[in-house]
Each structure stands twice: as structure tokens, then as C-alpha cells.
N, C-alpha and C positions, 0 to 999 in steps of 0.2 A: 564364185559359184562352183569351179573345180574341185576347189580343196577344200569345199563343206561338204560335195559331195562324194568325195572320196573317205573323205571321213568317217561319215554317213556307211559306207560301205565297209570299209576295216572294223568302224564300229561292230557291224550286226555280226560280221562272220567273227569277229573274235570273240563275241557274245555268246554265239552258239557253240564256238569251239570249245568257251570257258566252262560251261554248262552242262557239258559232256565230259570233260574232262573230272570235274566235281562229280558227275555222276559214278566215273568209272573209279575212281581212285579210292572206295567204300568195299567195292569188288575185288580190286588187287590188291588192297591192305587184306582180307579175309582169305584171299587164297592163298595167299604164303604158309606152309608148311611149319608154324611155330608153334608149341605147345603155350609159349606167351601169350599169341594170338586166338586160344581157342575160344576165349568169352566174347571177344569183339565179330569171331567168327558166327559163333551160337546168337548173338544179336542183329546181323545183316540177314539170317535166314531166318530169323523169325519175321523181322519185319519184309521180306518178299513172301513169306511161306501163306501158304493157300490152298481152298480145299483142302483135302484129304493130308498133303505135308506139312500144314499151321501146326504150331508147335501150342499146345494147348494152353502154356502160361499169356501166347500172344492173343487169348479169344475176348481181352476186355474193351482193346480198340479193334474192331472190325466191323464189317461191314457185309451184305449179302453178297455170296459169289456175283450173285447174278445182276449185279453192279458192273459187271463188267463190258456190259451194253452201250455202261456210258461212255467209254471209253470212242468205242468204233461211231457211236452217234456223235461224238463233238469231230474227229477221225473225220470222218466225210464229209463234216459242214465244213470244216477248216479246210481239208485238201482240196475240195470242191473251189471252193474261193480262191484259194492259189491259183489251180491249173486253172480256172475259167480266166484272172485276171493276167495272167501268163502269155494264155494264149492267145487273148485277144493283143495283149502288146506285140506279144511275136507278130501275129498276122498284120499290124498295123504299122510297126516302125522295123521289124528286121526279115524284108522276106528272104528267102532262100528262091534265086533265082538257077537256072539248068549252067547257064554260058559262064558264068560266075563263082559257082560253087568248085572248087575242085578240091576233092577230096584226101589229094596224095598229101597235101598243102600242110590241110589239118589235121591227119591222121599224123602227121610228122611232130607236129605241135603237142598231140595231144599223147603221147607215146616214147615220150623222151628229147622234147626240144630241149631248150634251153628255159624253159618256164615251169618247168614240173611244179606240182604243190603250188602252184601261183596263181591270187585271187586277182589280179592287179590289171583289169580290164584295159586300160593303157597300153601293155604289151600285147594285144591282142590286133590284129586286121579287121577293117569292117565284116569283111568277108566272117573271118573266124569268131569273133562277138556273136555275130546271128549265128553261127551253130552254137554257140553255147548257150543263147537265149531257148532255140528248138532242142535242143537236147533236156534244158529242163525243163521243157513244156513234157517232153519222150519220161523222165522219170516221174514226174508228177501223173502223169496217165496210168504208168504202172501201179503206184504208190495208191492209188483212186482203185483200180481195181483188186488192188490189197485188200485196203479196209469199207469197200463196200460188202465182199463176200463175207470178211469177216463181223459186218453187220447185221447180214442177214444168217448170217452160220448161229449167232447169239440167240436170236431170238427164235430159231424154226430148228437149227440143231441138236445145237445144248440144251440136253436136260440133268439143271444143277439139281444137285442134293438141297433138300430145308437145309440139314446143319451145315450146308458148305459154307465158308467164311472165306471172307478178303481182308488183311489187315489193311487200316486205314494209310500206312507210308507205302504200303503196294498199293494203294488207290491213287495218291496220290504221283507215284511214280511212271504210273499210266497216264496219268491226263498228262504229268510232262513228256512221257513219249512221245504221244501220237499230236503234241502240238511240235514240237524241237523236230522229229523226225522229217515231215511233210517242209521243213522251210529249211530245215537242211541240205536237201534237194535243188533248192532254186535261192539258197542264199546269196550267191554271188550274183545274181539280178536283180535280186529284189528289191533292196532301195529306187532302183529305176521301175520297175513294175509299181514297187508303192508309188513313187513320182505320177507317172503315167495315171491309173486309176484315180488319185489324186485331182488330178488336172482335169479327168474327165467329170468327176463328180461336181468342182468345182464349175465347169461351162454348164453343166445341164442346172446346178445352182441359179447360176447368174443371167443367164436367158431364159429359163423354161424350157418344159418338152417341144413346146412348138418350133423353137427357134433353134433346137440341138440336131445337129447332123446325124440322121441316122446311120448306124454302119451296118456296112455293104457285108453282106455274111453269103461266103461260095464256100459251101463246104467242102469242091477240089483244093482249093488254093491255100484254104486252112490244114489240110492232111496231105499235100502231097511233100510238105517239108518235111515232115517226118519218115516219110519213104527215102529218102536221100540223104540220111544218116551213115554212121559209118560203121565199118566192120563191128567196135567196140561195143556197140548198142544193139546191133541184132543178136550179136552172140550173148549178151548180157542179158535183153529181152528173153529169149530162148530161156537160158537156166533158171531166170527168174519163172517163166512161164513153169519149169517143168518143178521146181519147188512148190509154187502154187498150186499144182493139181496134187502132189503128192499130201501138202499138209489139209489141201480139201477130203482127199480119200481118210485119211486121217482122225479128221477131225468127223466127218460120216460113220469112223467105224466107234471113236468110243460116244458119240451121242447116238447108235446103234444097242447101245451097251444096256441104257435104261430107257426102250421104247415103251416100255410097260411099266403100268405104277408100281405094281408090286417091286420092282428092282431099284428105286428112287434112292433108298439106301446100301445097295448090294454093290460091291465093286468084285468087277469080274478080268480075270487075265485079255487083254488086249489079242488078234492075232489080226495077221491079213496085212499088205501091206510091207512098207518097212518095220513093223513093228514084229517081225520076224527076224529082226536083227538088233534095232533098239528098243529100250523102254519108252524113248519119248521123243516118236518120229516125228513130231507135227513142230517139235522144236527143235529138230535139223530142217526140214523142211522152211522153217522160218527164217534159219542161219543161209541158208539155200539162195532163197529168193532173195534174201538181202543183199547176199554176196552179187548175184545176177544185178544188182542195181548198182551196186559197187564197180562191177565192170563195165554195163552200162553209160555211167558218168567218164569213163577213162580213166579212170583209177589214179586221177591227180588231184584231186582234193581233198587232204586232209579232214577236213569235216568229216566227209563219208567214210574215210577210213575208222574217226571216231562214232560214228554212228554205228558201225559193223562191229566193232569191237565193245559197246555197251550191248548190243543184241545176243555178242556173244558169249559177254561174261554173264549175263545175266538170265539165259538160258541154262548155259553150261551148269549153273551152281541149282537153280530149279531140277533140271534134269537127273541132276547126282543126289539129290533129296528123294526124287521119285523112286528113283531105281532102289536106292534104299529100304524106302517104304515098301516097295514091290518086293525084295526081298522078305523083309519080316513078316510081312502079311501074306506071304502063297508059299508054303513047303515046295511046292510044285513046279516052282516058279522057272522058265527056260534058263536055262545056264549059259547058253550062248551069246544070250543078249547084254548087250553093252548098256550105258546109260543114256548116251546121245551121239556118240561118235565110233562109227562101226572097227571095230578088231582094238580099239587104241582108248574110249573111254565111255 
């Protein structure tokens, strides 16, 4: 039963590892500086390219911008179901107790033990297991409050253009985001959180609602393990917090842009904001709050280092499109402003 579940477990994260790694490796073949490379390059950015930087030959597969709803709607059903059955495992098999918990323990674990990058819950202390179980309950919360705002930013924010367009391999690149992303978070649990749920669904199966234990829900006892996390998760919560308001102000100033119909189709110079420094503040803001979850996690698994680095390359190459565009299209255009990253690009 060990070493199916173990398996079980190496399975999913090298699954997700592998899936990221395919993702990313489309990104770092196209940035390579090769003039061999330029058609492969002019191919990766037509099929990301959108709105206003879709490269006109890419408009016979697409889709409506405003497609991009569906993204943050399946986003928060998925993440929803994570953190809910997450959390209810943490509160039921791993509490974090005051006399038991000591922090210097894991903070030593999690910051340069001898287990860096190690998925391999075996090297782990009971003690230290349950913080890793609460800590991905701590990212999935964040991750939730992601793409809930950005669900509700979709549909009350953003006002798409008619002709804006989504190609259909960026549609499809987003549904595998926001599914890979949110269980990349709590993949090292998860077979055991599947287990769990599993098991539960299985008893209220097999006896009925009447015969099924209800559970005991204090909502102290469920949030105070979160309080008694460690340095690495408030200071990450923090930066993540403070990317999130910034790509909210962001995202407020350009669907500010066309409050009124007559502007539906008008594109106007951005200001306010970071975007007195970048063209495309809302996608450092995004590099921002990821990083913030990056540190968050402790900065030892792999996964998330790939998760950060497909956010990154695949911003980064949108960004430099934009800026681009912003060029050719505004004489006017601020000279100071970078593409996505202040003084350097």
C-alpha cells in the first residue's frame, strides 16, 4: 500500500512537472536570439497573440476575447474544490497544535536542510507534514482570491472590443493554466487529499446521509493554523497581496479606458499607476503576486519554480508585443516606459 502510494505521488508531481516543462520549452526555443529561429519565433506569437497584438494572418482560428471568462469561471470552480477539500483534510487528519508546533524546526527544513527541492513526504516529521499540508491550504487561499477577482474583473471590468480576438492554442493554453496552476500548489498532497475525499464520498455512499458523521466545523480551529505559519508565507502573502492590488488598479485603469460606447473601438495611451513606467503593468503585477506565492511555498519546490517561470516567459513575450504595438501606434508614445520590467525591459 506504501509503494502504490508513493507512486501514486511521484506520479502526479512529475506529471505536472512534465507539463510545464513542455509548456515552457516552445517559450525558450523562440527567445533565443537566432535569425534561424525567426519563423518558429513569428509562429509562438501568433498563436499567444490577442486583442489588439493577434497578428492578422492568426484571425481564422479564434475566438472572442471575451472568451476569456471562461478561463477564471472553470479557475474558481477547480480552485474552490482544491482549497475546500484541502482544507477540510488539514482540519481533520493534520492539526497544528501551539506545544508541538515549533517553528525554528521547520523554518530550518524548509530554507536549506538537507531536503531542498524534495517531494518525498517520508523525509518529513509528522510535525513538519502538517505544515506542509497548511501551507497548501495558505497557497490555495491565495490562488482563490486570484482568480475569483479576476472573475469578477471579466465580466464588470473589461470592456472587450467586437473585433477583439483570442486564438484558439491561447484559449486553449489558458484552460491548461488555471487547471495545472491551482494543483501545482498542493501537488505534493494531493494523492492523499484525493485518498481522503475519496474515502469520504465512499462512507456517505455506503451508509447514507443518516448514518454519515457529520463534521464538526469551528471555524477557530480551522484558521488559527494558518496564523502560525512561518516567516516565508507572510512575507510571500505580503508581496503577493501587494501585486494583487497593484494589477487590480491596473486592470481598473484600462477598462476605465472604454467606459463609454463610443470608445469600444478607440485605444487610448494608458497612465496612472505603474504604467508610468511600463507598458504592461498588470503583467508585472501578475509576475509579482506569483513570485509572492513562490516565496510563500518556501521556495523548495520545483514545480512552483516552473510555474513562475511559464508566467514569466509568457508574459514577458506578450508584454514586448504590446510595447511594440504601443510604439507604432502613438507618435506620442512615453519614451521612458519599458515593456514589463522597469529600467532593464
Amino acid at each position: 500500500m506504501m509503494i502504490a502510494s508513493l507512486v501514486m505521488e511521484l506520479g502526479i508531481v512529475w506529471l505536472v512537472r512534465a507539463a510545464w516543462i513542455a509548456a515552457l520549452l516552445p517559450m525558450l526555443i523562440a527567445s533565443i536570439p537566432s535569425s534561424k529561429l525567426t519563423s518558429f519565433h513569428q509562429l509562438v506569437l501568433g498563436f499567444a497573440g490577442r486583442g489588439k497584438i493577434l497578428h492578422p494572418s492568426s484571425q481564422k482560428w479564434t475566438f472572442p476575447q471575451k472568451y476569456f471568462a471562461h478561463f477564471y469561471v472553470f479557475g474558481v470552480a477547480w480552485t474552490t474544490l482544491l482549497l475546500a477539500t484541502t482544507w477540510m483534510y488539514a482540519c481533520k487528519t493534520a492539526p497544528l497544535s501551539s506545544e508541538e508546533f515549533h517553528l525554528s524546526d521547520i523554518a530550518s527544513h524548509l530554507t536549506g536542510g538537507s531536503h531542498v527541492f524534495s517531494f518525498h513526504k517520508s523525509h518529513l516529521t509528522p510535525v513538519e507534514h502538517r505544515f506542509k499540508v497548511w501551507r497548501a491550504v495558505f497557497l490555495l487561499f491565495l490562488m482563490e482570491i486570484q482568480v475569483l477577482r479576476r472573475l469578477i474583473e471579466s465580466f464588470y471590468v473589461f470592456k472587450y472590443s467586437p473585433s477583439a480576438r483570442l486564438h484558439i492554442l491561447g484559449y486553449l493554453v489558458g484552460c491548461f493554466f488555471y487547471t495545472v496552476a491551482p494543483l501545482s500548489l498542493c501537488v505534493n498532497v494531493a494523492p492523499e487529499v484525493a485518498r481522503f475525499a475519496g474515502n469520504q464520498v465512499a462512507e456517505f455512499i455506503a451508509k447514507g446521509k443518516s448514518h454519515t458523521s457529520s463534521p464538526e466545523f469551528d471555524i477557530l480551529s480551522s484558521l488559527s493554523p494558518l496564523m502560525k505559519l512561518g516567516w516565508c508565507q507572510l512575507i510571500g502573502g505580503v508581496i503577493f497581496l501587494w501585486g494583487w492590488l497593484h494589477q487590480r488598479r491596473c486592470h481598473a485603469i484600462l477598462g476605465s479606458l472604454r467606459e463609454n460606447p463610443s470608445q469600444a473601438k478607440e485605444y487610448i495611451i494608458p497612465h496612472g499607476d505603474w504604467f508610468e513606467i511600463v507598458s504592461s503593468p498588470h503583467y508585472l503585477a501578475e509576475i509579482v503576486l506569483y513570485a509572492g506565492l513562490l516565496i510563500a511555498s518556501g521556495g523548495t519546490d520545483i514545480t512552483i519554480w516552473l510555474l513562475l517561470g511559464f508566467v514569466v516567459g509568457n508574459l514577458t513575450l506578450a508584454a514586448g508585443e504590446t510595447h511594440r504595438w504601443y510604439l507604432r501606434k502613438f507618435e506620442n508614445y512615453p519614451a521612458n516606459r519599458n515593456a514589463i520590467f522597469p529600467y532593464v525591459y
